[in-house]
VODO-904263 format. One record per residue: residue in one letter; x, y, z of N, C-alpha, C in turn. Coordinates in steps of 0.02 Angstrom, whole numbers, always signed. Layout:
+------+--------+--------+--------+--------+--------+--------+--------+--------+--------+
| rest |   n_c1 |   n_c2 |   n_c3 |  ca_c1 |  ca_c2 |  ca_c3 |   c_c1 |   c_c2 |   c_c3 |
+------+--------+--------+--------+--------+--------+--------+--------+--------+--------+
|    A |      X |      Y |      Z |      X |      Y |      Z |      X |      Y |      Z |
...
+------+--------+--------+--------+--------+--------+--------+--------+--------+--------+
***
This chain:
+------+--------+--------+--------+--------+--------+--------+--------+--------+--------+
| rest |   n_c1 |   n_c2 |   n_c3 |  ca_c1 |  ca_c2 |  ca_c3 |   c_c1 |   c_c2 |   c_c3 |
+------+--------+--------+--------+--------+--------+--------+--------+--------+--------+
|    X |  +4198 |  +5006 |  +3197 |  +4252 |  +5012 |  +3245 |  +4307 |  +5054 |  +3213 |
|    X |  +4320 |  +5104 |  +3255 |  +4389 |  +5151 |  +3226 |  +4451 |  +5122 |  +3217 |
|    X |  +4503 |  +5130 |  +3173 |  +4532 |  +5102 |  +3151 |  +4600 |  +5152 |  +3120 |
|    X |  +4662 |  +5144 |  +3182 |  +4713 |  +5177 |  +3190 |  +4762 |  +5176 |  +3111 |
|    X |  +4770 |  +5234 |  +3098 |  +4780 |  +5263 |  +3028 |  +4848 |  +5213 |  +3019 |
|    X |  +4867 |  +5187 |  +2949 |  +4940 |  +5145 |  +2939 |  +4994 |  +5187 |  +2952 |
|    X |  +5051 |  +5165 |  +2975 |  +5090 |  +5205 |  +2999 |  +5112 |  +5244 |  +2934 |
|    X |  +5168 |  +5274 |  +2924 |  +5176 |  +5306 |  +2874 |  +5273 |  +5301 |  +2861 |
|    X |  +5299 |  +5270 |  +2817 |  +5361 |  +5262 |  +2824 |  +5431 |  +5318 |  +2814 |
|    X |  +5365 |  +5377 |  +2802 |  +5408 |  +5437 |  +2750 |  +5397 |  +5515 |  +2836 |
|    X |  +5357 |  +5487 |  +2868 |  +5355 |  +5491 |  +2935 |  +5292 |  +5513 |  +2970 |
|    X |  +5286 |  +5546 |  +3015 |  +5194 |  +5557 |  +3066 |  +5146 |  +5568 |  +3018 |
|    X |  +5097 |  +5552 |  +3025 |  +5033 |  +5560 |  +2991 |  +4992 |  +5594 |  +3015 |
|    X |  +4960 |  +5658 |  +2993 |  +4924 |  +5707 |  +3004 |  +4864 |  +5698 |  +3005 |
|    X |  +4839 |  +5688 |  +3070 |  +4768 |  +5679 |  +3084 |  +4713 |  +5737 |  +3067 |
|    X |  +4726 |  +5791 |  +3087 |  +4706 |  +5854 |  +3078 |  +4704 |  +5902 |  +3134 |
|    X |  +4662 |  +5957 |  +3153 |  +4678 |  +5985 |  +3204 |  +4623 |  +5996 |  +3270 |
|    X |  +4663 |  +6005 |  +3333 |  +4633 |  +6016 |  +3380 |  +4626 |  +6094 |  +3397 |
|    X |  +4552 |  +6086 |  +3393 |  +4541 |  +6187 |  +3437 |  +4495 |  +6201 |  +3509 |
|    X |  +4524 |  +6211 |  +3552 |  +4506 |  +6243 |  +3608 |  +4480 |  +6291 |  +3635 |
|    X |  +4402 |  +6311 |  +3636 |  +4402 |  +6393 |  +3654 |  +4415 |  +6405 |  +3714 |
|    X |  +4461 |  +6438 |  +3732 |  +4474 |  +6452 |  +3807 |  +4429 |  +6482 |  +3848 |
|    X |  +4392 |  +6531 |  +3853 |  +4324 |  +6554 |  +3858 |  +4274 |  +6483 |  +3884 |
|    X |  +4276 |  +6465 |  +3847 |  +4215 |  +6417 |  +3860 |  +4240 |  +6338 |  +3919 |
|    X |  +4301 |  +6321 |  +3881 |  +4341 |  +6270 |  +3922 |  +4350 |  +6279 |  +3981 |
|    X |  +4363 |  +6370 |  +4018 |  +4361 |  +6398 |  +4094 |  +4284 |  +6379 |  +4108 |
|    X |  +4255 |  +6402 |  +4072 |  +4184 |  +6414 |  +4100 |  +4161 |  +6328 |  +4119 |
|    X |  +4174 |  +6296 |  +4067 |  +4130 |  +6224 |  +4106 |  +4175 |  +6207 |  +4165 |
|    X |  +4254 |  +6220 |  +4148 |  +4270 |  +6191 |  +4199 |  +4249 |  +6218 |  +4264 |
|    X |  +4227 |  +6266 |  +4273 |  +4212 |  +6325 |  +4327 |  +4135 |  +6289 |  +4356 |
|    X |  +4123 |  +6278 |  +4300 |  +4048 |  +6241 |  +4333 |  +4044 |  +6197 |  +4360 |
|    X |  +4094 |  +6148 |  +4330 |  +4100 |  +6089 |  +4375 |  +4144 |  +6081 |  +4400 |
|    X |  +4173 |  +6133 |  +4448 |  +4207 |  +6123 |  +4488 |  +4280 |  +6091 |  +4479 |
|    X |  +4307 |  +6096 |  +4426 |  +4369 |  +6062 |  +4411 |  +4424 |  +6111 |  +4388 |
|    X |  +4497 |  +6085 |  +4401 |  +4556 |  +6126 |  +4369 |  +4539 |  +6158 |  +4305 |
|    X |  +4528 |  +6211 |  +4290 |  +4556 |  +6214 |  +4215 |  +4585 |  +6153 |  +4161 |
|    X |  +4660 |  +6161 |  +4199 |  +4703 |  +6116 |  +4169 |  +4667 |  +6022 |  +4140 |
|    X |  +4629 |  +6016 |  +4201 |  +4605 |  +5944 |  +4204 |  +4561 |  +5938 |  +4155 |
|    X |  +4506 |  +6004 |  +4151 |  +4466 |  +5982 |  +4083 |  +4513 |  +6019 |  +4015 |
|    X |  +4563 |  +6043 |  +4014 |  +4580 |  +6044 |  +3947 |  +4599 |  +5990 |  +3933 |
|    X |  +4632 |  +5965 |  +3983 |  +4662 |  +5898 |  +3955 |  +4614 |  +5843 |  +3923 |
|    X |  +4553 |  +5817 |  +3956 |  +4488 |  +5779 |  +3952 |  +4467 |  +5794 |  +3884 |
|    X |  +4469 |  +5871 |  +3865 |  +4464 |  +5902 |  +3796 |  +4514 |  +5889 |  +3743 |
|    X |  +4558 |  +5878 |  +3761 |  +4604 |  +5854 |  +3706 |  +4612 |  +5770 |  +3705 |
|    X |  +4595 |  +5760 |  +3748 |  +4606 |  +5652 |  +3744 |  +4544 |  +5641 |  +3686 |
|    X |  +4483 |  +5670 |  +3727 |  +4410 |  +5669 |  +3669 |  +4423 |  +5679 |  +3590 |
|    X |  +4448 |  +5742 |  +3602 |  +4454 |  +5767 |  +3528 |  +4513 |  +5732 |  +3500 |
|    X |  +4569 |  +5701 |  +3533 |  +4603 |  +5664 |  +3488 |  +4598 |  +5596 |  +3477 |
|    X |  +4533 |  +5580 |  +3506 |  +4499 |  +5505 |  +3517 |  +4461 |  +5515 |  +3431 |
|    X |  +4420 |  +5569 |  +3431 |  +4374 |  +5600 |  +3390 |  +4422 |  +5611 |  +3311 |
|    X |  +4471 |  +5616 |  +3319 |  +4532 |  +5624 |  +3263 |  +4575 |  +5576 |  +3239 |
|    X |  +4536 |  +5518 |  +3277 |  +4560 |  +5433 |  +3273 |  +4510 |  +5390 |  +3258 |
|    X |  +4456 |  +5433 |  +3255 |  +4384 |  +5411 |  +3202 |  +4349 |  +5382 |  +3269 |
|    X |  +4336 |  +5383 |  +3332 |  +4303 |  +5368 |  +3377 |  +4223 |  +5412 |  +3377 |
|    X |  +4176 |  +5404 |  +3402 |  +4110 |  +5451 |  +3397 |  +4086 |  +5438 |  +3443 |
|    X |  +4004 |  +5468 |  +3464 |  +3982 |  +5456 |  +3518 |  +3906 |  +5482 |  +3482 |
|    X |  +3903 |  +5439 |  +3430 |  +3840 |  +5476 |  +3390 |  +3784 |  +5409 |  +3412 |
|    X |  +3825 |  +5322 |  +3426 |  +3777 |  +5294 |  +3434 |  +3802 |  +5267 |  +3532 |
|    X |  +3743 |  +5250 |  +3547 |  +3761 |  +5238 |  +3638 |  +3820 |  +5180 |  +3623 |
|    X |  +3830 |  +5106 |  +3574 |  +3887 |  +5096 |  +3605 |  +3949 |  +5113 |  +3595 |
|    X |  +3921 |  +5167 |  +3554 |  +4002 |  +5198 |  +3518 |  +4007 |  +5249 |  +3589 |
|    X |  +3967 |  +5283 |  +3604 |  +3977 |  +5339 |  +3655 |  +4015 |  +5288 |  +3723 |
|    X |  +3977 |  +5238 |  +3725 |  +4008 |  +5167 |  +3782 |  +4080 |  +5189 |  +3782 |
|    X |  +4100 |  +5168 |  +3714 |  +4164 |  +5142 |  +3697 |  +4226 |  +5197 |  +3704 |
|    X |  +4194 |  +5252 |  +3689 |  +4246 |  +5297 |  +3680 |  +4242 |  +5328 |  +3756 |
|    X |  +4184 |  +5353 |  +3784 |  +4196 |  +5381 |  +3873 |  +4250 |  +5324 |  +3890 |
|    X |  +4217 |  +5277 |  +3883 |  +4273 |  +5210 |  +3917 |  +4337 |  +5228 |  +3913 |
|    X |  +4347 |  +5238 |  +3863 |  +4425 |  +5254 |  +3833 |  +4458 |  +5309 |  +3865 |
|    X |  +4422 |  +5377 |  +3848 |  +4440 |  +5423 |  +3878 |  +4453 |  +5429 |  +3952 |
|    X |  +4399 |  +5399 |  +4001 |  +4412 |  +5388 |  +4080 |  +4449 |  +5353 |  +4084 |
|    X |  +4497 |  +5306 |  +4044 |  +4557 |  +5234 |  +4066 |  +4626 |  +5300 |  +4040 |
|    X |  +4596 |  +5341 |  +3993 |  +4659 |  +5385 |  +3945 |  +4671 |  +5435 |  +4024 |
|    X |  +4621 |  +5459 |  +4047 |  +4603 |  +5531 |  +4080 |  +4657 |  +5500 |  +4136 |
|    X |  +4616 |  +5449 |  +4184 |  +4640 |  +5415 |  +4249 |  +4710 |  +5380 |  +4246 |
|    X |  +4729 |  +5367 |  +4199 |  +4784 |  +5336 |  +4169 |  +4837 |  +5408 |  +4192 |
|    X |  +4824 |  +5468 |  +4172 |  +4869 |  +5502 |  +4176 |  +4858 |  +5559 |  +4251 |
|    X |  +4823 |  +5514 |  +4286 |  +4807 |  +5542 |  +4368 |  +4759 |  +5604 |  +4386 |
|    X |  +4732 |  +5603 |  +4317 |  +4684 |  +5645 |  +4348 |  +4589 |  +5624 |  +4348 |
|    X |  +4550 |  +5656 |  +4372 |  +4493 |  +5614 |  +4402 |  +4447 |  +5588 |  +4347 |
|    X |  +4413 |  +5526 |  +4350 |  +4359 |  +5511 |  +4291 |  +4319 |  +5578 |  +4292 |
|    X |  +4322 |  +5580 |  +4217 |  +4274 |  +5639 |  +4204 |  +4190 |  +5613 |  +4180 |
|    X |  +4193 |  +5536 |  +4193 |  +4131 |  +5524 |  +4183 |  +4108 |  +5487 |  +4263 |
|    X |  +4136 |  +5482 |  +4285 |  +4112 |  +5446 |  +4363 |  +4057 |  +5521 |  +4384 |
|    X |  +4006 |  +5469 |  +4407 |  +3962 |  +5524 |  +4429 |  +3980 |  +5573 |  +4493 |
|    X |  +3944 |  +5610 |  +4503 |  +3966 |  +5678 |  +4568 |  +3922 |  +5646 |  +4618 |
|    X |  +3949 |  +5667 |  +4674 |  +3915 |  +5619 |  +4736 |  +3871 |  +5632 |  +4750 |
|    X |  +3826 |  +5689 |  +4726 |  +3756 |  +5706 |  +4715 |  +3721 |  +5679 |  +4670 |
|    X |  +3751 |  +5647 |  +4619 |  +3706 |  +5617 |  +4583 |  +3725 |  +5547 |  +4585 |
|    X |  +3782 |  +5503 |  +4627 |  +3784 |  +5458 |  +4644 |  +3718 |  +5436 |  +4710 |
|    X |  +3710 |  +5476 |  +4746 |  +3669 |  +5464 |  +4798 |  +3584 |  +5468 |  +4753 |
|    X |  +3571 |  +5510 |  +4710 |  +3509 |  +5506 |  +4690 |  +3489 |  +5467 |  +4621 |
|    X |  +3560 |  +5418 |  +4611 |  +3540 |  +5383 |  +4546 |  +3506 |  +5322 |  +4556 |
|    X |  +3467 |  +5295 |  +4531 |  +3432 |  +5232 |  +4524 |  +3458 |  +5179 |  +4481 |
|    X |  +3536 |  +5199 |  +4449 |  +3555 |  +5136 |  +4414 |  +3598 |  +5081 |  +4452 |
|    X |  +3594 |  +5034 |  +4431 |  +3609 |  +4976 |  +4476 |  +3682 |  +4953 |  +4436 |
|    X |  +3722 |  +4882 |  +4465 |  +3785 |  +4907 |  +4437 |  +3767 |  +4845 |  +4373 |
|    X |  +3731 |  +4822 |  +4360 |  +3697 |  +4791 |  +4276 |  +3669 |  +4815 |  +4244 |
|    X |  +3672 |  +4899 |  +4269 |  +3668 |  +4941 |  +4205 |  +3707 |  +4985 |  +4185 |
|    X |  +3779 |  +4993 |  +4209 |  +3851 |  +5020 |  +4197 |  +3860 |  +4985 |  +4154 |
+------+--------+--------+--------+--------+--------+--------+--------+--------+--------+
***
């Protein structure tokens, strides 16, 4: 379990850094149909989830952290980026005891 860095009394503590390729960040967002803006943002909650020692290397770590990120994402009004698309809501076979 990740484990939020001690505060620091001498002041902020440097996690390290976030990088964005813009190029590529248009392009998915373009694919799926979303603001720009909305997936940079989704891109930076991740990556500063990811800079707070969060992963998604094992399924319930991946659980844990989407979780996070869609309460972080929706929290700040914009759409779950993991709720399925209504095309693949209509052709999924999972039931809700396997969410």
């Amino acid at each position: 379990m990740p484990r939020l860095p001690a505060p620091d009394p001498a002041g902020p503590v440097a996690l390290g850094d976030i990088a964005i390729a813009w190029e590529t960040c248009a392009r998915e967002a373009a694919e799926a149909g979303k603001p720009l803006a909305d997936h940079a943002l989704h891109l930076l909650v991740h990556a500063t989830l990811h800079l707070l020692g969060f992963d998604h290397e094992r399924e319930a770590d991946a659980a844990l952290m989407e979780g996070l990120e869609s309460a972080i994402v929706t929290g700040l009004g914009l759409a779950d980026p993991y709720a399925p698309l209504p095309e693949e809501a209509a052709t999924s076979h999972r039931t809700p005891q396997d969410v």
